[in-house]
C-alpha positions in Angstrom: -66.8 -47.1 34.0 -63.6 -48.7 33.8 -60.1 -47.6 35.5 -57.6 -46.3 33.0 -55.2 -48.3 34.0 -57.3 -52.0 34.3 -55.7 -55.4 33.7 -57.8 -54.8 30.4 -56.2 -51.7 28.8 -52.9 -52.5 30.2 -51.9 -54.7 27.6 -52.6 -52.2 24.6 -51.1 -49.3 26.5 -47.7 -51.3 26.8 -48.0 -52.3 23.1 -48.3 -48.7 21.8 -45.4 -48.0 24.3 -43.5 -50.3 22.8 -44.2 -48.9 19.3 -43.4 -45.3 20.5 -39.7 -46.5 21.5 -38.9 -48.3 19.1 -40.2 -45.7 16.3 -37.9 -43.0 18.0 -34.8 -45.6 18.1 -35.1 -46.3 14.8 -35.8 -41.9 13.9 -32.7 -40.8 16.2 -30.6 -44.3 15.5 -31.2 -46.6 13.1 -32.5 -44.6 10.3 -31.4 -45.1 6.8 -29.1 -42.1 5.8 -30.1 -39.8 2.5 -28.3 -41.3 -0.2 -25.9 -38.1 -0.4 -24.9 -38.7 3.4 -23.9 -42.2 2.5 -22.2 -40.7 0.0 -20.4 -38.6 1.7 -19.5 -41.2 4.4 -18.0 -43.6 1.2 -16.0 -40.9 -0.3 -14.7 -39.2 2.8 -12.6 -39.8 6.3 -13.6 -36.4 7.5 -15.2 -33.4 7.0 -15.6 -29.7 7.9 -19.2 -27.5 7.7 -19.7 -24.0 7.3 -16.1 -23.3 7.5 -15.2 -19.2 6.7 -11.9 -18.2 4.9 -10.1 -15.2 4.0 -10.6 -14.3 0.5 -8.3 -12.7 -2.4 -10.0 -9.3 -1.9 -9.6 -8.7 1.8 -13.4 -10.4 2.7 -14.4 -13.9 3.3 -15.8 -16.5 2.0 -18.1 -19.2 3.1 -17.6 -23.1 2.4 -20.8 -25.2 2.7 -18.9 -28.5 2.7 -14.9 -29.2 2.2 -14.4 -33.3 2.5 -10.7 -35.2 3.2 -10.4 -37.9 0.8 -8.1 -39.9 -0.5 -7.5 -37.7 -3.5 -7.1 -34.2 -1.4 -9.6 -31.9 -0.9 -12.8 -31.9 -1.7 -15.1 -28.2 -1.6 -19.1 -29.8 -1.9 -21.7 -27.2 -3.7 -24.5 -28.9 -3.6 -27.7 -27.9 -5.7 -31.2 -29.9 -5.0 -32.8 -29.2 -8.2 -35.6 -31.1 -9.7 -35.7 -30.4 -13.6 -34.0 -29.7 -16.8 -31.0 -27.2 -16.3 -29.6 -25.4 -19.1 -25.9 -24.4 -18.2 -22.4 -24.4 -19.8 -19.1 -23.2 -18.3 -19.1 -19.4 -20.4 -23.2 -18.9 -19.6 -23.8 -16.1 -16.6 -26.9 -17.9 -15.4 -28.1 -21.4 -15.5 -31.7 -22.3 -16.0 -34.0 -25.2 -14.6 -37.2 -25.8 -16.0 -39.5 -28.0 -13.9 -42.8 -29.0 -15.1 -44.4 -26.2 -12.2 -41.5 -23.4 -12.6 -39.2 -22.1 -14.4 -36.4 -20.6 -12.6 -32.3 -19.2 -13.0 -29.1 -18.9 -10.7 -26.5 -17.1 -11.5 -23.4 -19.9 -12.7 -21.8 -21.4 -9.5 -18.7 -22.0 -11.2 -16.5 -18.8 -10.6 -18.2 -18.9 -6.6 -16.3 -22.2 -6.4 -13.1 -21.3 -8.2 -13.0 -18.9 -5.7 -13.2 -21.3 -2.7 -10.5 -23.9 -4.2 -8.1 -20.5 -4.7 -8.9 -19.8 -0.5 -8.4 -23.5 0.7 -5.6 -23.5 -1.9 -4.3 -20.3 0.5 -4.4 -22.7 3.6 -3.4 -25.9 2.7 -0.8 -25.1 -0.2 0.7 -28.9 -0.1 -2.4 -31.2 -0.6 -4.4 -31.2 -3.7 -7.7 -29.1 -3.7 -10.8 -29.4 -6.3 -14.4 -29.0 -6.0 -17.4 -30.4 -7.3 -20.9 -28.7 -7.9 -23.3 -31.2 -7.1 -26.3 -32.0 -8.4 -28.5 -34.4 -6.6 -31.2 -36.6 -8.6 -33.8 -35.0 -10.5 -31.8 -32.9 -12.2 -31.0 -33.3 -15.8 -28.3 -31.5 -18.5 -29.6 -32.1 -21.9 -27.0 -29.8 -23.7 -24.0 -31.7 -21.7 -22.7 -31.3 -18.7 -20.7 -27.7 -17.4 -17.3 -28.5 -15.3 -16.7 -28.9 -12.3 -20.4 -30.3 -12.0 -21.4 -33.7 -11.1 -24.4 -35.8 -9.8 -23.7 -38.4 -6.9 -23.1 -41.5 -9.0 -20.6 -39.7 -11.1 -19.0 -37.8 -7.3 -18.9 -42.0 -5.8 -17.1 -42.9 -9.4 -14.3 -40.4 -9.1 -13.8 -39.9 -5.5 -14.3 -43.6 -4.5 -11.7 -45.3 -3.8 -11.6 -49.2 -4.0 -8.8 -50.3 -1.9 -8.9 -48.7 1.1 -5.3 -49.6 2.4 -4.3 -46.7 -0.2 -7.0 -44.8 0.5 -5.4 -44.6 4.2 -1.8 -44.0 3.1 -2.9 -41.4 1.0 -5.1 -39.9 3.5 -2.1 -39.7 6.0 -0.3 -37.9 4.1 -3.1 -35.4 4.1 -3.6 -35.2 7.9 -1.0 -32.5 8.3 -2.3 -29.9 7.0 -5.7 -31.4 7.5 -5.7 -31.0 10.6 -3.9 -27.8 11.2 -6.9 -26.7 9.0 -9.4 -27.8 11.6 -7.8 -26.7 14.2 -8.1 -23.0 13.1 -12.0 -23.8 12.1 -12.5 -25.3 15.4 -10.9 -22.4 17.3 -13.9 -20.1 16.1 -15.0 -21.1 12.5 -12.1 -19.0 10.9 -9.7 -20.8 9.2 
């Protein structure tokens, strides 16, 4: 019987050592980013998560993603639908049909009217839109509702090709940008 640990199995056990390491660098470090992250990263110079507002009715309302870029603003909806979806900006529900479900969702348009109208509230002097987003997969035969828009289409609008105007604009931003995150960071109520 040989010792674990022999001048024979030493080699192989600092070989799949090595491999362990180096897979774990590359999961917690070097890892490619989803393509909507890198996304994300192109379009934006910050962003805020799960940030709560007041609404127009006395409650509050919840924003998944709300991005500073160069144009203002930016609220992030973000739907991860495979299939054909069957929507238009006057329907009350939109329909996906995948080839193993069929499924609907009420329209996300007036939800994210609302949340432009309470970031609006906040930030009264920098522009504020939102985008539905649709990530690949998903399909609009009839044409596509406003407001919505699938990453390629987000990168084409909210890109911004020189980025010494991208930064000017962006500073004029930070203002009210920041007195934004400030509230958020104090307790996730803006």
């Amino acid at each position: 019987m040989t010792d674990f640990f022999s001048s024979e199995t030493m080699p192989w056990l600092a070989g799949a050592l090595v491999v362990v390491l180096l897979a774990m660098v590359w999961f917690f470090v070097g890892r490619p980013r989803t393509r909507l992250e890198q996304i994300i990263n192109d379009i934006s110079f910050d962003r805020v998560r799960n940030l709560v507002l007041p609404n127009a009715d006395g409650g509050e309302i919840l924003i998944d993603q709300l991005l500073l870029t160069s144009q203002g603003l930016l609220i992030l909806e973000i739907k991860d639908v495979q299939g054909t979806v069957f929507g238009s900006d006057k329907m009350q529900d939109w329909t996906v049909i995948a080839p193993s479900r069929r499924f609907t969702f009420p329209n996300p348009q007036p939800g994210l009217y609302d949340r432009i109208a309470a970031v609006r509230e906040v930030v009264r002097d920098v522009p504020v839109t939102g985008r539905i987003l649709f990530m690949d997969g998903a399909e609009f035969p009839k044409g596509v509702p406003g407001l919505v828009s699938g990453l390629d289409e987000l990168l084409a609008e909210f890109g911004e090709k020189d980025p010494g105007t991208a930064r000017v604009k962006v500073d004029s931003f930070m203002p009210q940008w920041e007195r934004l995150k400030q509230r958020w960071l104090s307790g996730g109520r803006a």
